[in-house]
Every structure is written in C-alpha cells, then in structure tokens.
Phi, psi and omega in degrees: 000166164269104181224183199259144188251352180248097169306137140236150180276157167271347166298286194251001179106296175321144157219159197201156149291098185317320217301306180275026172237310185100004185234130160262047170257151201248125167321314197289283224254287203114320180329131179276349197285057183251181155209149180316118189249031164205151180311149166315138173245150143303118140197167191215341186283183197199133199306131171177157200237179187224105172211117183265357162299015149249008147305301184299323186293321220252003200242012182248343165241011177249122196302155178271017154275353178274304186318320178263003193274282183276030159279301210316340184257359171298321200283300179310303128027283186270341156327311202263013174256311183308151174222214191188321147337134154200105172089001202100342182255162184244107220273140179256177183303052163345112197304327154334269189315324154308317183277000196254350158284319192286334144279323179301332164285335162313342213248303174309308165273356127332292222263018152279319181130336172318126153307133180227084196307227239228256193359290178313315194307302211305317200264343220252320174281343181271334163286350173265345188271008185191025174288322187270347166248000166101048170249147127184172206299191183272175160310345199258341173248056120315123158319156166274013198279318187258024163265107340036273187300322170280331181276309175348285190305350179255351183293319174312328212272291165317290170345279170330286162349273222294353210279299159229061162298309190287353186287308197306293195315316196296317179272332187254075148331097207216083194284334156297340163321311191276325173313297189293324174322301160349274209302340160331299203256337162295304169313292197297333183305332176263334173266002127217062165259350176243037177021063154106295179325060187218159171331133182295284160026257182346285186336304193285338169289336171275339186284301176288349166279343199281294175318324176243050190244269205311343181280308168268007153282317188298288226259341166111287278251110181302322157285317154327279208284358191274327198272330157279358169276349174291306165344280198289337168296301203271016170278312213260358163243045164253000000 
C-alpha cells in the first residue's frame, strides 16, 4: 500500500514517522487524531522483532509439542507483520525471516502429528536455538523426514519475497527483472506441486536466487543478477 509515513497529531502537535511505529497513533499523546504531511509512499513492512527466548526457556520443562506449538505462533506473528517494502525502498530478504518460515512449517507439522524421531528432535532444537538471529541449519543435515517441510517453507519464502518484488518492479519497470522473477516463480510452482519433496539444496537455492533477484531489482547490480541466474541453473541441471 501507499501511505503518507511522516505524521502530525492533531492534538498535541508531535510528529513521527509511521514507517518506525507502524501506527497512526502519536508516540506522546496516544491520539489517533493524526494526519499525513507527505506524499504517499509504497510500504508493506511493518516494525517486529522475532525472539524466540520464552520458547527457549521452556525447553528443559516442556514437550517439544507444547514447545512448538508457541515457537510456531511466536514465528507466524512475526511473518505477518513482515513486509519488504520501506519507505519506497526494497529491502532484501533476511535470513531472520527465512528461518522463522522454516520453523513455523517445522512447528506446524510437529504439530500435525510428526513422528519425532532422534534426528528431527535434534534439528528442530538447533533451528528454534538460532532463528530469531537469522540462524539455521545447513540444507544438508535437513532430515529426510523434514524435506517437505522444508521445501514447502522456501517456497513460502519465495513467495513472499517475490510478492513484493513484483509490487516494487510495478513503480522501477525493469523486464529483465521481471524475466528472471519469471523463471523464479516457475521453480517455486514446481516445488509446490510436489508438496515440498524436492532437494533440500534445491530449495535453498531458489531462495538465494529470489535474494539476489531482489539485490538486482533495487540496486542495478549486475552481478546480483548473474549469481542469481547461476542459482537457478544449478537448480535446472539436477
């Protein structure tokens, strides 16, 4: 959406920036009775943090289905406040957020009824122990129990991602942008008609082409795009 991000209350006077409360309630007074002093901008993030430390706390007295039951809505939460957008600008695609997909699907199919084994346990905790700082593990020790889940979650990602990519792309025209954006979105459509089951790899490879798709729409950068058509290549020879 488009909003005006530089505020005054009508009240008291104060002024703020939406982009960093996300509200048009004045930080002083609490009044909603504010109005916009600048042109409408494109944006969709929106201020949120991710802290899985009362998860964590919880974890020498809690099953891990109680545990993932509040990672996943700590995580989900924090997902649906995210944007990309800010201010007009187009922000790129933080491992934080990747990882807070990739457990909130972990969390969710935990909470579906997965079997937990040894493995799964083992990974389910080294990704709730390091998510909230833009930790998790590599693709290669994904269970095979969890490539589902895992792939599901980078399609999500990509999604997001590209969602408002193609937003960005709409005011900075850019048709190599969009060619590659293309070829982007054709990988994920395929990894999820095969609900997830595809090289963990694989995934992790559409993700970082989605990322540096986003590096060459903002920035021009030229190199962005070679490394994400190498991405996608090396996806498209498996």
């Amino acid at each position: 959406m488009k909003v005006r991000g530089e505020r005054e209350c009508q009240d008291c006077g104060t002024r703020w920036s939406y982009y960093e409360t996300g509200s048009i309630a004045c930080p002083e007074c609490g009044s909603v009775h504010s109005v916009g002093i600048d042109d409408r901008t494109r944006h969709t993030d929106s201020p949120a943090t991710l802290d899985l430390t009362p998860v964590r706390n919880r974890i020498d007295r809690a099953p891990p289905g109680e545990l993932a039951d509040r990672a996943a809505e700590a995580c989900r939460t924090y997902t649906r406040k995210r944007g990309f957008i800010d201010a007009g600008t187009l922000r790129p695609l933080d491992e934080t957020f990747v990882a807070a997909r990739e457990l909130q699907s972990l969390c969710d199919e935990i909470g579906r009824g997965l079997r937990i084994e040894d493995d799964v346990e083992r990974y389910f905790y080294e990704l709730l122990g390091g998510a909230d700082a833009g930790e998790r593990p590599t693709p290669e020790e994904v269970p095979s129990g969890l490539r589902s889940p895992y792939g599901l979650a980078m399609a999500a990602t990509v999604e997001d991602y590209q969602r408002d990519v193609r937003t960005y792309l709409d005011d900075h025209p850019d048709e190599q942008a969009r060619r590659l954006a293309g070829r982007i979105r054709d990988h994920r459509k395929r990894i999820e008609a095969l609900d997830g089951n595809v090289d963990p790899a694989d995934a992790n490879r559409l993700v970082r082409a989605a990322r540096d798709l986003g590096r060459f729409a903002s920035e021009g950068d030229e190199t962005a795009y070679v490394t994400a058509d190498n991405w996608l290549a090396g996806i498209e020879q498996e």
